[in-house]
C-alpha positions in Angstrom: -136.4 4.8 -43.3 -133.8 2.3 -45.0 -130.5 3.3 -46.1 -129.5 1.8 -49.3 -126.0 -0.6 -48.7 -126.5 -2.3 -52.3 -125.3 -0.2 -54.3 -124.5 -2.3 -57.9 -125.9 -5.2 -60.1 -123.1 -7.9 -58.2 -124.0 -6.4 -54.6 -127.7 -7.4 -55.9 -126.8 -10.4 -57.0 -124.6 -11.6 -54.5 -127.8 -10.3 -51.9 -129.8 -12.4 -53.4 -127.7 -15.5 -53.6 -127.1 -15.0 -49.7 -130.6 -14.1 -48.9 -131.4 -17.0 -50.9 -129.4 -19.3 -49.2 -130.5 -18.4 -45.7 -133.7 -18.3 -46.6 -134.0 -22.1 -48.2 -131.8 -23.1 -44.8 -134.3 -21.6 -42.7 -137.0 -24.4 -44.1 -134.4 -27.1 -44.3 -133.9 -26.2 -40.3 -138.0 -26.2 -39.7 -138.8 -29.4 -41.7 -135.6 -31.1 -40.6 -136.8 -30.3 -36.7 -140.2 -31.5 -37.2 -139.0 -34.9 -38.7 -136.8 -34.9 -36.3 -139.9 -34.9 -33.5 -142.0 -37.0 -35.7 -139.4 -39.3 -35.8 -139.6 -39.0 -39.9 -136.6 -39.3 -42.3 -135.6 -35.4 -43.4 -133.2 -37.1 -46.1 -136.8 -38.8 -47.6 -138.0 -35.6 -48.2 -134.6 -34.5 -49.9 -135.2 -37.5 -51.8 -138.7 -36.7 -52.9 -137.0 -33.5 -54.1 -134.9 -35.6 -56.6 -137.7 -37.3 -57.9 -140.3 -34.7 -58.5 -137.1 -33.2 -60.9 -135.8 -36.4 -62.0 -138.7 -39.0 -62.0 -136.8 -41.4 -60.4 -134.0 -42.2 -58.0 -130.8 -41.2 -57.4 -127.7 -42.5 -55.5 -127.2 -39.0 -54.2 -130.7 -38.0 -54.1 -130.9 -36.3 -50.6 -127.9 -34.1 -51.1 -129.7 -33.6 -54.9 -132.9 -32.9 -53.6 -130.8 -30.3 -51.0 -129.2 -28.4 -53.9 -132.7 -28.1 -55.7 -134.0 -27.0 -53.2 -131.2 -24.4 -52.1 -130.9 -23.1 -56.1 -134.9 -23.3 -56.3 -135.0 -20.6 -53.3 -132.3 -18.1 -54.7 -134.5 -17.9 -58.2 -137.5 -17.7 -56.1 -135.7 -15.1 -54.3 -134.6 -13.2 -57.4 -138.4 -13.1 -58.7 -139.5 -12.1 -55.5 -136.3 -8.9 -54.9 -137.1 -8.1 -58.8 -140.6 -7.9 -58.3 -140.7 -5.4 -55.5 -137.9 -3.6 -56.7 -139.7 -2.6 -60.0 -143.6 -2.6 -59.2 -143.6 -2.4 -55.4 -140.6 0.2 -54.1 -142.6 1.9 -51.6 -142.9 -1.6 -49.8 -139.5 -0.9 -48.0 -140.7 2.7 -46.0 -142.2 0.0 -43.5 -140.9 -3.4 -42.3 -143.9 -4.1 -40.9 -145.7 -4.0 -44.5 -142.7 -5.5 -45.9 -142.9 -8.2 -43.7 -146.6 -8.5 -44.1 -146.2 -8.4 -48.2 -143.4 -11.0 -47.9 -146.0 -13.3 -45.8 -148.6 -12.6 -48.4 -146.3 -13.6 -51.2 -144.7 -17.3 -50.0 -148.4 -18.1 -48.8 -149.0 -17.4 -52.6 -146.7 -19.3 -53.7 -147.0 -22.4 -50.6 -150.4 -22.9 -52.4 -149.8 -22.8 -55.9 -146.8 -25.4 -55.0 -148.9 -27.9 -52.8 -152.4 -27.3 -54.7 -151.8 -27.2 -58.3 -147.7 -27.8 -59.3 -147.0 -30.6 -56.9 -150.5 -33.2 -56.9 -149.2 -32.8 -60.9 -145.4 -33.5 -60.6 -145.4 -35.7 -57.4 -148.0 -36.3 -55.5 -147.0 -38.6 -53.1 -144.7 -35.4 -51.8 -147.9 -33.2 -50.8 -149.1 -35.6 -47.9 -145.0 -36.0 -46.6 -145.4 -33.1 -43.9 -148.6 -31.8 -43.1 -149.9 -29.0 -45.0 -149.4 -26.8 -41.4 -146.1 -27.7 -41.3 -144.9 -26.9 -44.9 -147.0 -23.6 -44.5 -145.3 -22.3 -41.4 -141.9 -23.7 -43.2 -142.6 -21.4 -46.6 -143.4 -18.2 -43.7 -140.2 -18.9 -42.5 -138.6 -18.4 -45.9 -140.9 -15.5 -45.8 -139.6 -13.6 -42.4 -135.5 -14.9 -43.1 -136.1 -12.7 -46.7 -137.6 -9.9 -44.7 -135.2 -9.9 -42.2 -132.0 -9.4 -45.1 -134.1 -7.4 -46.7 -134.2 -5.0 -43.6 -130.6 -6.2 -42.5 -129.4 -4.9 -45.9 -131.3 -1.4 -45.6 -134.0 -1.8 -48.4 -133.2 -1.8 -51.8 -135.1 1.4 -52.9 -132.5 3.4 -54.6 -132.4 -0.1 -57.5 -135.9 1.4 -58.2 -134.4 4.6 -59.5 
């Protein structure tokens, strides 16, 4: 069903850094809208970034808090491409499963993040959006990789 366009180790890497990218932009967008309607600060958010890295705060801590988060989503997007590619190929014969699979995965890891890692690192940052809100943000992470994923015709032929 897919056609294979990535075709090297740098074509995967540089997929992954895009996919990445778009993918951690797609729940800047989402979180930045809803403070936006909530009439919240998105750059306090950013900042809460910082400090659940750095422990305290920064000059620059939005735009730090924005690059964690970007280079946080293209490892998290790595693990994720590496994963299917070596234990779950057959995931891209349907988009629909791959969509489905990518859902599964980010709910996965939304709840391990606001359940166990972040009431330990900072939890003052669980209760800044609601929990809905942050869920339907990491789904959104979830569809944009899908979406390359398909854009880019699968990845099967890595398996091999």
């Amino acid at each position: 069903m897919f056609n294979m366009l990535v075709r090297n180790k740098l074509e995967l890497l540089y997929f992954v850094c895009i996919a990445g990218v778009a993918a951690g932009m797609a729940e800047i967008v989402w979180i930045t809208t809803y403070t936006s309607i909530t009439q919240q600060s998105s750059l306090y958010i950013a900042e809460q970034i910082s400090y659940t890295i750095t422990g305290q705060g920064l000059g620059f801590a939005a735009l730090y808090g924005i690059g964690v988060h970007i280079i946080l989503s293209i490892l998290l997007t790595f693990v994720i491409v590496l994963w299917v590619i070596k234990v779950y190929p057959s995931l891209f014969k349907s988009k629909s499963r791959l969509i489905a699979t990518m859902c599964l995965i980010l709910s996965g890891v939304w709840f391990i993040n606001f359940f166990i890692i972040l009431p330990w690192l900072n939890p003052a940052f669980v209760n800044i959006v609601p929990y809905s809100m942050s869920f339907i943000s990491k789904n959104l992470f979830a569809l944009t990789l899908a979406f390359f994923i398909c854009k880019m015709g699968g990845l099967t032929q890595l398996s091999h």
